[in-house]
C-alpha positions in Angstrom: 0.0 0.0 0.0 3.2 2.3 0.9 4.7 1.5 -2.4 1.6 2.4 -4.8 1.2 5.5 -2.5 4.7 6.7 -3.9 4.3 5.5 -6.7 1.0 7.8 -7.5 3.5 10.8 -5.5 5.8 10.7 -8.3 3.4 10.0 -11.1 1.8 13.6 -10.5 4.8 14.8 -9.7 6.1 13.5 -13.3 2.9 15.5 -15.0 3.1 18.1 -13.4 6.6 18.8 -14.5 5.6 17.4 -17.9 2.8 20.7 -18.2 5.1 23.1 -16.6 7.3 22.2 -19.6 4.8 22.5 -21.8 3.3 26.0 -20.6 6.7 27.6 -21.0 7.5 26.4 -24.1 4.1 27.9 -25.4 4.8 31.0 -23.5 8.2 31.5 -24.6 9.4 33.9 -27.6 12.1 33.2 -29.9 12.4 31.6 -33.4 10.2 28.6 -33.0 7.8 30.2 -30.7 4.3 31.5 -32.3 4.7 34.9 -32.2 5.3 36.7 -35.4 5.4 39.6 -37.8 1.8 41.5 -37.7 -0.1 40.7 -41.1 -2.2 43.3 -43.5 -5.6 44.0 -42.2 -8.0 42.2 -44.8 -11.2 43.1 -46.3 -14.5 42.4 -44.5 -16.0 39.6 -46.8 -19.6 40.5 -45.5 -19.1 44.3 -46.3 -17.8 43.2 -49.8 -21.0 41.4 -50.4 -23.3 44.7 -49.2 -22.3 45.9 -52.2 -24.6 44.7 -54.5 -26.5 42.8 -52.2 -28.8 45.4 -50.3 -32.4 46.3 -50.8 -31.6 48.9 -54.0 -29.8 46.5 -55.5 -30.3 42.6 -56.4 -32.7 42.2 -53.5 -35.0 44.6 -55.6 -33.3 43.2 -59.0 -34.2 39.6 -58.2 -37.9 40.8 -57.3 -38.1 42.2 -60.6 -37.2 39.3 -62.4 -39.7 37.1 -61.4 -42.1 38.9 -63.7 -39.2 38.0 -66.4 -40.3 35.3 -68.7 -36.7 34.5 -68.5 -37.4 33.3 -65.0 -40.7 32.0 -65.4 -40.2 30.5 -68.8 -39.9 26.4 -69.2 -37.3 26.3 -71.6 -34.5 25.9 -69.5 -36.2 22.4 -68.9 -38.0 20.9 -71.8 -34.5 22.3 -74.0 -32.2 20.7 -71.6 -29.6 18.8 -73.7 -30.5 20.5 -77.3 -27.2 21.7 -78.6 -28.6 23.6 -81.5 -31.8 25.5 -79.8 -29.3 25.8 -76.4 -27.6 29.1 -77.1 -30.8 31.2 -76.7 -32.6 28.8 -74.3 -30.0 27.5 -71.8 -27.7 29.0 -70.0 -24.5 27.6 -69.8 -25.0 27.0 -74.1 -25.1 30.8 -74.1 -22.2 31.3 -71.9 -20.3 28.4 -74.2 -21.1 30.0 -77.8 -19.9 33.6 -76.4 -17.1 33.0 -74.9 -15.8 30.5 -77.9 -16.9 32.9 -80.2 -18.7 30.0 -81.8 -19.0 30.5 -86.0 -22.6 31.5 -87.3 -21.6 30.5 -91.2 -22.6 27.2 -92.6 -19.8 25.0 -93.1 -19.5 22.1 -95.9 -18.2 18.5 -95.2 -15.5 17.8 -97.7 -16.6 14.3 -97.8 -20.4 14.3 -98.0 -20.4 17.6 -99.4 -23.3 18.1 -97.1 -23.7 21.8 -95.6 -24.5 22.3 -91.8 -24.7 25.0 -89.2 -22.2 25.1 -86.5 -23.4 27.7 -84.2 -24.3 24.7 -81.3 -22.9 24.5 -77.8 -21.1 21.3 -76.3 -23.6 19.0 -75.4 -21.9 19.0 -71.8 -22.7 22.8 -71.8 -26.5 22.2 -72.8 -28.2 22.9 -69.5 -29.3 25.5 -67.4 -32.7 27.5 -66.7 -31.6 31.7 -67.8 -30.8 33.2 -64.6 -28.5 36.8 -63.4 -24.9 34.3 -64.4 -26.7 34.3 -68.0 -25.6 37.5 -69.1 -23.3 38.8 -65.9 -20.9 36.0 -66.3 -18.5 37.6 -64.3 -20.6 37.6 -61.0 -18.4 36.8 -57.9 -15.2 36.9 -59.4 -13.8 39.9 -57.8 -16.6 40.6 -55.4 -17.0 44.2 -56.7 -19.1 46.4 -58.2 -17.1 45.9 -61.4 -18.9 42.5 -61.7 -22.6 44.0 -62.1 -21.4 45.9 -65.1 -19.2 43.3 -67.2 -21.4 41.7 -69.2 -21.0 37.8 -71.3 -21.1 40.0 -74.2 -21.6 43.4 -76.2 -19.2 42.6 -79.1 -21.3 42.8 -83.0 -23.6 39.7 -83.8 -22.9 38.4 -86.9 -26.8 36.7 -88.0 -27.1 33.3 -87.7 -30.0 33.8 -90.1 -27.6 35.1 -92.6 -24.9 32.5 -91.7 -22.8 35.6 -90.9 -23.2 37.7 -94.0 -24.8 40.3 -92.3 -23.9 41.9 -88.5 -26.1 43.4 -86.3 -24.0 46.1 -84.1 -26.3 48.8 -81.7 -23.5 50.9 -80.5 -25.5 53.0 -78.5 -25.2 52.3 -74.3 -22.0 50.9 -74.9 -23.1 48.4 -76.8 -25.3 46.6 -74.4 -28.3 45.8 -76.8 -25.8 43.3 -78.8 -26.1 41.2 -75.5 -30.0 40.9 -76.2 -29.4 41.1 -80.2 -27.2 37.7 -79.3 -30.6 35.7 -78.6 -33.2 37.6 -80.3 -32.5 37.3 -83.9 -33.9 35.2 -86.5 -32.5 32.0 -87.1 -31.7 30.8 -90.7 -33.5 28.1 -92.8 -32.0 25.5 -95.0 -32.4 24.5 -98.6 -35.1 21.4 -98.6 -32.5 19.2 -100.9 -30.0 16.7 -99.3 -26.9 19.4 -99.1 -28.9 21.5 -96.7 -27.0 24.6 -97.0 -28.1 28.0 -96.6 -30.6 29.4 -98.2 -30.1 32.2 -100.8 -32.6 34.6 -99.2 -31.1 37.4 -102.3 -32.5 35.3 -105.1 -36.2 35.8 -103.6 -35.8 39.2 -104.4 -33.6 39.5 -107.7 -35.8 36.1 -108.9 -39.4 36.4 -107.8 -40.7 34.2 -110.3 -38.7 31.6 -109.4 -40.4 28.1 -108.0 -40.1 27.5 -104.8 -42.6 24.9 -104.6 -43.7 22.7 -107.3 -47.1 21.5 -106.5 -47.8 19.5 -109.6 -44.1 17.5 -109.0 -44.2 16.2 -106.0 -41.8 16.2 -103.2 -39.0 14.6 -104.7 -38.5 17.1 -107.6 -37.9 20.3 -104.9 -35.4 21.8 -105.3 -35.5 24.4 -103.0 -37.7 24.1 -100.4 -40.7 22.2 -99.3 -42.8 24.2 -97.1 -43.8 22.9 -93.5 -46.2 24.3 -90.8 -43.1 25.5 -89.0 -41.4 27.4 -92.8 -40.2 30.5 -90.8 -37.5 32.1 -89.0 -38.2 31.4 -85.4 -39.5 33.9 -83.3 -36.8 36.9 -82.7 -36.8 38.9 -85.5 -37.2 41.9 -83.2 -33.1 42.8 -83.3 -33.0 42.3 -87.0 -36.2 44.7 -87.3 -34.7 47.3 -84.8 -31.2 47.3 -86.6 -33.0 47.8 -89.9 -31.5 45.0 -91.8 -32.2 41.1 -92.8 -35.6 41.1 -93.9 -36.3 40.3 -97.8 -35.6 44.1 -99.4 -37.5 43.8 -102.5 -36.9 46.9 -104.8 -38.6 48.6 -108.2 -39.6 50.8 -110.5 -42.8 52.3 -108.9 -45.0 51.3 -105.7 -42.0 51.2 -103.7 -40.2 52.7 -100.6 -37.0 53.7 -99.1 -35.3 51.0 -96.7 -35.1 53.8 -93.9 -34.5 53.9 -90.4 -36.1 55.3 -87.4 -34.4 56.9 -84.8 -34.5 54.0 -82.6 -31.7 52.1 -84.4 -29.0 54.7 -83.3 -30.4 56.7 -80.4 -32.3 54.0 -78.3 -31.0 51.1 -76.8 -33.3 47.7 -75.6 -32.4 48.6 -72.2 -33.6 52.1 -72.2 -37.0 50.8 -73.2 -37.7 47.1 -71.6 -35.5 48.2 -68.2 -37.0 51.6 -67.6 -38.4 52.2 -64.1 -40.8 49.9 -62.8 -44.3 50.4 -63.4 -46.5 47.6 -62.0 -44.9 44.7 -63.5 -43.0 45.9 -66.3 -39.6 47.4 -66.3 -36.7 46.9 -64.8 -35.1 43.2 -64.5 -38.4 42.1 -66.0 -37.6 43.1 -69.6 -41.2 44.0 -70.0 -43.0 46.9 -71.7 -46.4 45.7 -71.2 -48.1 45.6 -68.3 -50.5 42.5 -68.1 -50.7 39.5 -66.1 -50.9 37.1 -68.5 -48.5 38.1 -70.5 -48.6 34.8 -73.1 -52.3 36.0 -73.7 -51.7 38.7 -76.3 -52.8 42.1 -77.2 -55.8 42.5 -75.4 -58.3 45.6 -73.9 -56.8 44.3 -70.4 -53.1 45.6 -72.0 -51.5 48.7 -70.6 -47.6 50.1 -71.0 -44.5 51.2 -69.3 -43.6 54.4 -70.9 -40.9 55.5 -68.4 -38.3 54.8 -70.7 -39.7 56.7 -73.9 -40.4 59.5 -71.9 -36.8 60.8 -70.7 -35.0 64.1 -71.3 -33.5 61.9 -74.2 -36.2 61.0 -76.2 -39.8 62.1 -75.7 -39.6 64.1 -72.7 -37.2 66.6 -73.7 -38.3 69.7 -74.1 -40.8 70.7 -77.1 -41.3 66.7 -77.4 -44.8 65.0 -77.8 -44.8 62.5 -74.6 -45.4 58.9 -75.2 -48.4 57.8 -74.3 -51.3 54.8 -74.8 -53.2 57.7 -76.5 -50.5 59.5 -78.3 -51.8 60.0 -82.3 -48.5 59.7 -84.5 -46.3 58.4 -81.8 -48.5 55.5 -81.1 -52.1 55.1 -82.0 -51.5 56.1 -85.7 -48.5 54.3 -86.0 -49.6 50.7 -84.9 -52.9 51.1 -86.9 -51.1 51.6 -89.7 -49.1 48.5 -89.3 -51.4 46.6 -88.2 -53.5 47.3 -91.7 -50.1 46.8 -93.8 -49.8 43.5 -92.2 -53.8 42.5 -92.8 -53.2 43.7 -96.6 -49.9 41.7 -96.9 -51.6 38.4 -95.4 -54.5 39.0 -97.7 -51.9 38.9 -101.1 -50.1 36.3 -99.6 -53.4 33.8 -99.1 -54.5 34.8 -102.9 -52.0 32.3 -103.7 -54.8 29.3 -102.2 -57.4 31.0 -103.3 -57.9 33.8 -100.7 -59.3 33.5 -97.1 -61.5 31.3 -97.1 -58.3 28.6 -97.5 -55.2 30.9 -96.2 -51.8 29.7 -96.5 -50.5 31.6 -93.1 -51.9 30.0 -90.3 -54.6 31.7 -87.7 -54.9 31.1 -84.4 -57.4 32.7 -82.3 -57.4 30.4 -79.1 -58.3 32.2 -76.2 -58.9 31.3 -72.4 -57.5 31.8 -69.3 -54.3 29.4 -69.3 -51.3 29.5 -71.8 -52.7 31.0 -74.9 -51.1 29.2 -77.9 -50.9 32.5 -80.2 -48.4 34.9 -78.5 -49.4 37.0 -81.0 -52.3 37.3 -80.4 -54.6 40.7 -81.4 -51.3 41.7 -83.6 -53.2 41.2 -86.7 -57.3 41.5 -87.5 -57.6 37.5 -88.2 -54.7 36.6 -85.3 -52.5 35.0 -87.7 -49.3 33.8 -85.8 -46.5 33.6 -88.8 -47.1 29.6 -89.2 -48.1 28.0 -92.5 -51.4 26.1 -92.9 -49.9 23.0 -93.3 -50.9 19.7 -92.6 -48.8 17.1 -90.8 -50.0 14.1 -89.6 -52.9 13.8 -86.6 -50.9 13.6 -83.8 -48.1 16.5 -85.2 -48.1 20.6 -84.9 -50.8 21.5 -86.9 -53.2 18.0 -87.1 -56.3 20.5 -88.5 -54.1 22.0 -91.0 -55.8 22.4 -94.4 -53.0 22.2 -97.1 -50.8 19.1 -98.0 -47.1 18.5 -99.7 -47.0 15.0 -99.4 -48.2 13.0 -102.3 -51.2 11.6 -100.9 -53.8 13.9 -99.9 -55.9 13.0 -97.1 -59.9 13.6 -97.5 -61.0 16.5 -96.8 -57.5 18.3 -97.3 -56.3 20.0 -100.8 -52.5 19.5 -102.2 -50.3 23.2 -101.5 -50.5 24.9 -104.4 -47.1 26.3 -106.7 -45.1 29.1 -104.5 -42.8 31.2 -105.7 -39.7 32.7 -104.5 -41.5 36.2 -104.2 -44.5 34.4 -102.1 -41.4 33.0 -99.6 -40.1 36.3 -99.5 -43.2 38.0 -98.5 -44.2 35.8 -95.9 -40.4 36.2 -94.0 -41.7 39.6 -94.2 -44.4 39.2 -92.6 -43.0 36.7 -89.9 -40.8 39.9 -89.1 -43.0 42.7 -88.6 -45.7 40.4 -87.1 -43.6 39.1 -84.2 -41.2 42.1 -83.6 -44.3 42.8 -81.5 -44.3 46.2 -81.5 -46.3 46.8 -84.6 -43.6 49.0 -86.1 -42.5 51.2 -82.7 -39.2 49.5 -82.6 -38.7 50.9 -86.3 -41.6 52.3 -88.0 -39.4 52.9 -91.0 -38.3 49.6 -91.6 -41.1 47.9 -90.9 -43.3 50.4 -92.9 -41.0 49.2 -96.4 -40.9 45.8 -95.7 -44.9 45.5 -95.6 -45.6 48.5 -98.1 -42.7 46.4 -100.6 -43.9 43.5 -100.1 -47.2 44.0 -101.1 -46.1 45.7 -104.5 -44.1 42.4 -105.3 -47.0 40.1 -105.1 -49.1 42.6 -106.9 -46.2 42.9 -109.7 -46.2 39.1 -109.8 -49.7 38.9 -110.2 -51.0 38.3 -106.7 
């Protein structure tokens, strides 16, 4: 019992020297002891991050967006994986064609001597729903200021519906309408024959008379193109209209106008109009002009607008300027009926072609309701056409009531397409562009004005 009393004695005793040890070691200076040179004071991450985020800022920004059909849209989902439609629908596909400065011209394979378009992401970058890292793609890099106002891209936008033969380039703002030019733009369409390459959208001016489509041939013998419910150039012409270029310039003696521009092409950018103050639900981060809650449900009575960016110092509220307004005569009211009639007239010369209306070639859609309305453009023209042809597929594809046929055997109660010409392709690209630019000629009342007025004249000079 004596002996494991000791021996506990000098096991504490043994510790307690053991920490003694250790304490002075720790407490110690000198070359291996912890004390050092004093360091740089660093930045306060969280006062960093105030920057931008704060109620002004992205709290408000982010509010905003939700009204953005770039937030609420679906194709960041049911596009997932699509290489080709990813660049205006997904976001990293965006990010992946600007910053590798992806080609827009069609390219030919030396071996199959088959043409195709290039301008695709990687299919590893086809994903992701449009969000604030779509088009600042420099967020959070250096955690300033400096990363709101860098922007994926403002460099000129060569047309992919021109396979780069043409460039759109708004200088004004610094530039930052070529970042929305980048997506909205029309896309191109191919020749129908097996090489697939571009087609020669010049030759429907400088060849009206051309056929396009042979209806007493058949399929097989087209040479050019074989028209389709979905013959058009997508749906964002609204660049290509504002710039004042790509649409089919037809040209003559008499019955024709000038290819002219409005101011908007060099004075306004898309961000002084469709980011302007909030108002409701349009401005700001929601890209909007129109205020409406449905905003998929067309031009309707229920439609009101955000004029806060018209109606600046700059534009229409400088001084001895006519504000812009729902009411305003030449500004507005005038200007939009007078499109809208152009547009009427220009479907009417175009459907002559089957016979008139009560068989049109361009496709009507007057669905209404109160879900998803199918037309977007809706109320844009008197008979709601939406810039589709009346073309039959099959009864479970796009257009299963559609009246006209190209395949060889015509179904009962449907009639074969008749002959197109080049001038009748031409004039309904036309009309795809000043029907879903939206605006009814606004965004360039010039442009818009000789496309539809010209138009009309060439299907009246070719009979039509």
């Amino acid at each position: 019992m004596r002996k494991n009393f000791l021996k506990k004695i000098l096991t504490g005793a043994a510790m307690f020297s053991v920490a003694s040890m250790l304490f002075l070691s720790c407490a110690k200076d000198g070359k291996d002891g912890l004390t050092g040179a004093t360091g740089a004071n660093g930045l306060d991450a969280n006062q960093t991050c105030k920057l931008c985020h704060n109620p002004a800022m992205v709290d408000s920004v982010s509010a905003q967006f939700m009204y953005s059909k770039h937030d609420y849209g679906v194709t960041g989902e049911t596009e997932a994986g699509n290489t080709g439609c990813g660049p205006c629908h997904l976001q990293e596909a965006f990010k992946y064609v600007c910053n590798n400065n992806v080609p827009v011209a069609f390219v030919q394979d030396p071996v199959t001597g088959k043409w195709s378009n290039p301008y695709a992401s990687a299919s590893y970058a086809a994903y992701g729903k449009i969000s604030c890292y779509t088009c600042h793609d420099k967020l959070h890099t250096t955690y300033g200021l400096s990363d709101l106002t860098t922007f994926t891209t403002v460099a000129p936008v060569p047309m992919t519906m021109w396979g780069g033969a043409k460039t759109i380039n708004l200088t004004q703002d610094g530039g930052k309408s070529n970042l929305c030019v980048k997506c909205h733009q029309p896309r191109p369409m191919a020749v129908s024959n097996a090489d697939g390459r571009l087609f020669p959208y010049d030759s429907l001016k400088n060849y009206p008379n051309i056929t396009l489509w042979d209806s007493t041939a058949g399929t097989t013998a087209n040479t050019w193109l074989t028209p389709s419910y979905r013959t058009h150039v997508h749906y964002g012409p609204v660049s290509a209209v504002v710039a004042g270029m790509g649409g089919i310039e037809f040209t003559g003696a008499s019955g024709y106008l000038q290819y002219t521009n409005s101011k908007h092409t060099t004075v306004a950018s898309c961000q002084d109009c469709h980011m302007a103050p909030m108002t409701g639900q349009a401005g700001g981060h929601s890209f909007r002009v129109r205020n409406q809650n449905n905003e998929d449900a067309g031009l309707t009575s229920g439609t009101t607008w955000n004029f806060n960016g018209c109606n600046t110092v700059a534009c229409h509220g400088a001084p001895g300027e006519t504000a812009m307004s729902s009411t305003s005569g030449n500004l507005f009211v005038t200007t939009r009926a007078t499109v809208k009639a152009l547009l009427d007239s220009l479907a009417n010369h175009i459907n002559l072609v089957g016979g008139g209306n009560t068989h049109p070639i361009l496709h009507v859609d007057a669905t209404t309701g109160t879900g998803l309305v199918t037309n977007l453009w809706l109320g844009v023209s008197s008979k709601n056409y939406d810039g589709y042809l009346d073309i039959y597929d099959s009864p479970t594809g796009s257009n299963p009531n559609g009246y006209w046929v190209t395949a060889s055997t015509v179904p009962t109660g449907k009639a074969k397409l008749p002959t197109l010409k080049f001038v009748h392709l031409g004039a309904i690209i036309n009309f795809q562009f000043c029907l879903r630019e939206y605006s009814l000629g606004i965004h360039n009342t010039n442009y818009v004005k000789a496309l539809l007025t010209n138009s009309i004249q060439a299907l009246k000079d070719a009979g039509y």
